[in-house]
N, C-alpha and C positions, 0 to 999 in steps of 0.2 A: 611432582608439581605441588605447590604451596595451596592448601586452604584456600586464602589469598586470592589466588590466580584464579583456581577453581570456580569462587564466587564471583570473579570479574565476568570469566568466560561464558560466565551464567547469564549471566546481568547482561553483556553486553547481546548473546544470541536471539536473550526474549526481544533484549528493545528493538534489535534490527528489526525486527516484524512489524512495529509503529509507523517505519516508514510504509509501509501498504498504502493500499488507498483507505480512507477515514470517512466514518458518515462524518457528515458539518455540523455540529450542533455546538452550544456554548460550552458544555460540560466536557466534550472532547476534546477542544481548543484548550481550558483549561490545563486535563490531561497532557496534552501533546508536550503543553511547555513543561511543566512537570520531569516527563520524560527527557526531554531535552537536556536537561539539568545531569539528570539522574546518568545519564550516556556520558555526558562528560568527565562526572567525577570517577567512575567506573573506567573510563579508557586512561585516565592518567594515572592509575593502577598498573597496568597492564607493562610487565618487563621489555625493555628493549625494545621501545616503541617506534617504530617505522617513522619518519621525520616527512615533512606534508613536501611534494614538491609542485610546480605552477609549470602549466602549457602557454605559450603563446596562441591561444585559440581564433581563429576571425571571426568577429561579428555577426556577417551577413554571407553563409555561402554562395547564395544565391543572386548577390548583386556586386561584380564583380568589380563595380564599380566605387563600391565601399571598402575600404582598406582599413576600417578600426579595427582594435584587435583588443581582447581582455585576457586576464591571465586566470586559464583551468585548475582546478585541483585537482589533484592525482596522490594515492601510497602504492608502497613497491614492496615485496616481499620476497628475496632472491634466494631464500634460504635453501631450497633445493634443485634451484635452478643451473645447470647444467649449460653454456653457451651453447646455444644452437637447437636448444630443447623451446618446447611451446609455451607460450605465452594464454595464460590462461585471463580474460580481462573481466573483471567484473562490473556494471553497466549501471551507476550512480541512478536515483530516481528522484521522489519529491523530497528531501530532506539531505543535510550535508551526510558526508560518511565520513567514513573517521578510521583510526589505524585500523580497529577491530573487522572492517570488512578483508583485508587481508592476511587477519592474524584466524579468526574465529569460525570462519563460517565453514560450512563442508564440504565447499570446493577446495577449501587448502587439502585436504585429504587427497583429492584426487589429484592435487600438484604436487603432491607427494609421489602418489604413485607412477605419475609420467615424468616428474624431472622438470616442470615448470615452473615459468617465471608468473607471480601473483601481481596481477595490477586492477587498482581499483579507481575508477573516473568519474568525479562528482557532476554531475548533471549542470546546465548553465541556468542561474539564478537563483540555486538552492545551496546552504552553507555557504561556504568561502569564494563560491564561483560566481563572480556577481561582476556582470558585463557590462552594467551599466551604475549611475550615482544610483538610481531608486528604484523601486517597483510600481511606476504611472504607468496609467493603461499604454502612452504611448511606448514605452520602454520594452513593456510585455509583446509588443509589436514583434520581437524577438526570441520571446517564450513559444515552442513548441515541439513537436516530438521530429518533424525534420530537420530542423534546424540541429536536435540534438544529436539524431543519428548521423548528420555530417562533423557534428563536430566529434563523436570516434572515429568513423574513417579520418577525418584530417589527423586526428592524435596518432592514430595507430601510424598511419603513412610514416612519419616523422618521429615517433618513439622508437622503431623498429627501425629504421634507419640510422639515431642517431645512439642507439645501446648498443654497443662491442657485442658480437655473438646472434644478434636478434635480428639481423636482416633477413635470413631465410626463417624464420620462426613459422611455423603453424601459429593460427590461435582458435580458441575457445570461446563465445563471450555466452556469459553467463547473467540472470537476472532472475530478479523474484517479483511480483506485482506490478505497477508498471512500468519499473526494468527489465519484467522478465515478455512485457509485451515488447520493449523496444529488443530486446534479444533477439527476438523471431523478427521483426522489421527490419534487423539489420543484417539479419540472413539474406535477408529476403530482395531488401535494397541494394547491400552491397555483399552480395556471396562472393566476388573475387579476393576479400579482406578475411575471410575464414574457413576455419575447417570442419567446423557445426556450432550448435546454438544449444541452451539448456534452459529451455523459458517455462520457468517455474511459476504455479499460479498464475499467469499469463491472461490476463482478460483482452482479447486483441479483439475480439466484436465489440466497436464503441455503441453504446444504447444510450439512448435519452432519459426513457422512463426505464428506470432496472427494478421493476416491480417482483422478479423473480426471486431476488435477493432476499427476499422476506418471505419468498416460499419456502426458499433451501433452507432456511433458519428455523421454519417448522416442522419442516420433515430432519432434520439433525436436533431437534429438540427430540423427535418424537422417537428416532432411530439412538439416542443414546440414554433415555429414562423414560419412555415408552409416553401415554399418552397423557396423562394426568398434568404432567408439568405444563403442559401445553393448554391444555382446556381451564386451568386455572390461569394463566397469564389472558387468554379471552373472557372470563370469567370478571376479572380485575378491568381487563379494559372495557367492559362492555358498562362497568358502574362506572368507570371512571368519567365517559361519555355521553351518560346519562346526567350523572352530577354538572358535567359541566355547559349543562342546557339551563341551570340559574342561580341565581346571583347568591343563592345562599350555597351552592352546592359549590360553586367557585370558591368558595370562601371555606369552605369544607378542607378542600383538595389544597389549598394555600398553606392549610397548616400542617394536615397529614404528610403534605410533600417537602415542604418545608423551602417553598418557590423565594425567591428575592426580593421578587416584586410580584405586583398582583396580576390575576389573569383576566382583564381587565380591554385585551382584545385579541382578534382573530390570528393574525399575527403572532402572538404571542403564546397564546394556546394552540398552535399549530407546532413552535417549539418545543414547548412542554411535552408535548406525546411526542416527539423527535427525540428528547433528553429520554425520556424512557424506555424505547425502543432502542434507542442508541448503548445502552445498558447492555440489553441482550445480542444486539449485533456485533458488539466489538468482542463479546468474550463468547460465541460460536465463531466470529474468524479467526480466532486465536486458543481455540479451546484447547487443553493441554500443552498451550506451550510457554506460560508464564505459571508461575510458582503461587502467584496472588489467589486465582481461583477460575474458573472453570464451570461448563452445563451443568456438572456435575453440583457444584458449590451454589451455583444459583437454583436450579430447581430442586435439592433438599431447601432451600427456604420457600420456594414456593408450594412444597408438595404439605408442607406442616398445614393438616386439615384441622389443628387446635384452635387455629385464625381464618377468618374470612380470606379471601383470597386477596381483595383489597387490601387486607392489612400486612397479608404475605407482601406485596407487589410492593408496598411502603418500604417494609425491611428491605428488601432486594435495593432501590432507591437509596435506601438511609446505608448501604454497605458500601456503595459509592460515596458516597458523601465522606464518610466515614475513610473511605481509603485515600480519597484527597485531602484531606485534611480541612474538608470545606463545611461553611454553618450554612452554606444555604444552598438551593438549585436554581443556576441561574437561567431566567427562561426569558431574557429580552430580545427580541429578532434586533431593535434595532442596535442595541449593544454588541453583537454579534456583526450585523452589517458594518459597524464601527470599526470593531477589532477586524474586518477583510480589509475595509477599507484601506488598511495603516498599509505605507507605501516603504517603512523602513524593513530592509534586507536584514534578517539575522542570521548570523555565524553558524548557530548553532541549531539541531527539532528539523520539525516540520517545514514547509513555506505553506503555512496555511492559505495566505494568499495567492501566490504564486499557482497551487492545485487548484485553486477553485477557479481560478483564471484557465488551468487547462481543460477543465470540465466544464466549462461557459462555454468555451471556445473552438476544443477538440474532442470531446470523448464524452458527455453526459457523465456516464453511472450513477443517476440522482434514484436512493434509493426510498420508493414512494410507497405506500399503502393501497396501491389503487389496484391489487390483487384480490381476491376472497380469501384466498387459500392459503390466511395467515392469520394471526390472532392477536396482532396490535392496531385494529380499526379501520377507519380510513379519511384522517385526519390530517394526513402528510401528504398530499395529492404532488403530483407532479408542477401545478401552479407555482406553489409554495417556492421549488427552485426553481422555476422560470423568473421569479421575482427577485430570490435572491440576487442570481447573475445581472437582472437591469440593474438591484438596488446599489450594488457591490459597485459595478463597472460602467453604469449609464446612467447615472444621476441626472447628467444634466439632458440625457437624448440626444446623443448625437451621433449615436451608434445604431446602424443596424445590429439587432440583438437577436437573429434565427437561429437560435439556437439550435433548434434540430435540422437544419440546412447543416451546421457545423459538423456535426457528429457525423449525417450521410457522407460527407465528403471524404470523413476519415475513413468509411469503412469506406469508399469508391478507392481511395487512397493505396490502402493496403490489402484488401481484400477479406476482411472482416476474420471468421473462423472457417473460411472457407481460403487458404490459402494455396491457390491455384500456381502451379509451377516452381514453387518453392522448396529445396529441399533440406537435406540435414537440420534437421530443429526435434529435438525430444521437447514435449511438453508435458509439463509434470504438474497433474491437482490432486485435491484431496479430496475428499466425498463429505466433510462436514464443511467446506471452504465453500459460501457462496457465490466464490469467484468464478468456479470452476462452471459456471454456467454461461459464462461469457468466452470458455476458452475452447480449446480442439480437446476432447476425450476420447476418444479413439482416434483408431492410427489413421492417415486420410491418403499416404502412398507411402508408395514401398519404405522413403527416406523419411517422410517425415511421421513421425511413431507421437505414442502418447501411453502416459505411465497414468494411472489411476488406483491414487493409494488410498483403500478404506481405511478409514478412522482418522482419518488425519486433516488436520485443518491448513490454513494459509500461510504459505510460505516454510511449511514442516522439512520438507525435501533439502531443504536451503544451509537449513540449519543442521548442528549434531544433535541426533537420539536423544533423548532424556529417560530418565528414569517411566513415563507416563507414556512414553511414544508407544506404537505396539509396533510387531515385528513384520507388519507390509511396510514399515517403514526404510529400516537398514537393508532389509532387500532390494526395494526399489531403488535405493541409493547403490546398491552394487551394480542394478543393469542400470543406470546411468553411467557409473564408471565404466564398464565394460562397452558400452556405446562412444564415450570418449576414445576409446582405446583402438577401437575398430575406425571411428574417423582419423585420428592420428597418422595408422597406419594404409589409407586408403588416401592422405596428402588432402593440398587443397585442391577440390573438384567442383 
């Protein structure tokens, strides 16, 4: 294998993790597109590129009376596939996918070792799969995780019917974040469509307030560079806090931080400690698995006792900056409400819109401060995103906006991390992944099991080893395969 190829397959396995779920702040919107970019040019690398093909998908499963239809995206990867071998599917989430989900990830591994056929199904309203002209809230009327779970069953019905060899197939269906929660939903919903589930990262308990997520963030600060990192990131917040009770100390923190605009109100300063913490949040969900940097890489700059801890908290700040390529931090909620607002569909990234729409509307995970047992303040209250979602999607009032009626429904729905009667599902977290506080960690019956890999963060399992991974990691990926291997031969039940 080519250099080349190497550093695609690099490329492309960190970015897959981008699609996860994302705090919302302006600086990771920035990010996302960024990445978005970065996915492309990296997959058009990539030899002997799988070719995109479209499903005739329905609209509306549920009104049988609507007969629109749009066209799905889907890649295939037959390379070891065998006619009559298992169909291993992988379960598209908030962002398009692209060949690299069929070429890259470390389920092809295990399709290797059973003789399966690789298919991967982009999610409806995110990349290519766009059901409708735009993304108006009426449109999103269409956006949700039932809708999306019938639209595999319909695909699978009718892929598996219509590929030579693939009518009797077993399948697999696989997912990482909230693909890897619709994997266990689809188990769950339609278990006569498979032969087990692999719901990696899986936050299937939807919460409103995910105030815990900034716990697991200090206790993986404190469990991977022990306690200093931590009391100096509270240390920095606690002046930052201070400062920004007047008008000179705002004015302080405008330049140190090097904000866009001024801090100037509530709103806006409620951002700002959002872009900061949103700093540490993204890189514990992803710790060791991008080459950029790592807890490790942010608290040796915080741990440097030659600086004020304020000033450490700056550098950390300015290392972002600095890696986007950006002169300023931008902290406008309502810039921010703007860029949700935008109703055009892109190809390519994230659907920034589209996620915050399903978090309005089904699943919360607004991840707040309104814990103690954490050390970025408590200046991001739960309000903060109850406001977003009216500011986003109820401008004008015309919506009931209960937002936490939505979320209870989902888990009455599905049955939250308490899934009752459900079987064959491994669910696989990390012990540094915040997520894993929303999923199943231990086994909950006989069939449905739970892997828990220390050292490892969101979406590890998903992906191949790295040089940084540690070695709970390729083991836990062999008793997954070996669970694979044992549902295969136990059929579909």
């Amino acid at each position: 294998m080519s250099r080349l190829l190497c550093a695609t397959l690099l490329v492309l396995c960190v970015l897959y993790g981008t699609f996860a779920m994302h705090h919302i702040d302006p600086l990771r919107i920035q990010l996302l597109k960024k990445q978005a970019i970065q996915r492309e040019k990296a997959a058009s690398l990539l030899p002997n590129i799988p070719k995109a093909h479209f499903f005739t998908q329905k609209l509306d499963h549920f009104n049988h009376q609507d007969l629109r239809t749009w066209s799905q995206r889907y890649f295939v990867n037959d390379t070891f596939w065998t006619p009559g071998g298992p169909i291993f599917l992988q379960i598209g989430g908030e962002g398009a996918i692209s060949p690299a989900y069929v070429l890259t990830m470390e389920y092809v591994e295990y399709a290797k070792t059973y003789g399966a056929l690789i298919v991967a199904l982009e999610h409806r309203f995110y990349g290519q799969s766009k059901p409708l002209p735009n993304l108006s809230i009426e449109n999103l009327e269409y956006l949700s995780s039932q809708q999306a779970l019938a639209d595999v069953a319909y695909f699978l019905s009718n892929f598996k019917y219509s590929t030579k060899g693939a009518q009797d197939s077993q399948v697999i269906t696989f997912g990482c974040s909230y693909p890897g929660a619709l994997t266990a939903w689809f188990r769950e919903v339609y278990p006569f469509h498979t032969s087990g589930s692999i719901a990696s990262s899986a936050p299937v308990n939807a919460q409103l307030d995910f105030y815990q997520y900034l716990d697991v963030v200090d206790e993986s600060l404190t469990t991977v560079m022990g306690p200093l990192c931590d009391s100096r990131i509270q240390e920095a917040t606690d002046q930052v806090q201070q400062m920004l009770q007047t008008s000179s100390g705002r004015s302080q923190l405008q330049t140190m931080f090097k904000t866009c605009t001024p801090l100037d109100n509530d709103l806006d300063i409620t951002t700002f400690m959002s872009d900061l913490m949103g700093n540490w949040q993204g890189t514990v969900q992803y710790n060791d698995e991008t080459p950029s940097y790592s807890i490790v890489d942010l608290c040796t700059i915080m741990e440097n006792t030659t600086i004020s801890a304020l000033d450490a908290y700056v550098e950390v700040n300015n290392f972002f900056l600095d890696q986007q390529k950006v002169e300023c931090l931008s902290i406008s909620y309502q810039d921010m409400i703007t860029e949700l607002q935008n109703t055009v569909q892109t190809p390519t990234g994230v659907g920034i819109r589209q996620w915050t729409y399903q978090s309005c509307f089904e699943f919360g995970f607004f991840q707040t401060t309104d814990s103690p047992n954490q050390p970025f303040g408590n200046l991001v209250p739960i309000s903060y995103w109850l406001q977003m979602c009216n500011d986003t999607f109820n401008a004008n009032g015309n919506l009931d906006m209960n937002v936490g009626a939505h979320v209870n429904e989902t888990n009455i729905l599905y049955g939250g991390n308490k899934p009752y009667g459900t079987t064959k599902i491994v669910f696989v977290n990390g012990s540094i992944d915040p997520w894993h506080s929303l999923s199943v960690t231990s086994n909950f019956n006989p069939t449905v099991s739970a892997i828990y890999i220390n050292g490892t963060a969101h979406c590890a399992d998903a992906n191949p080893p790295n040089s940084l991974s540690p070695p709970s990691l390729p083991k836990a990926q062999q008793q997954i395969s070996q669970q694979i291997g044992q549902w295969l031969q136990q059929g579909n039940q």
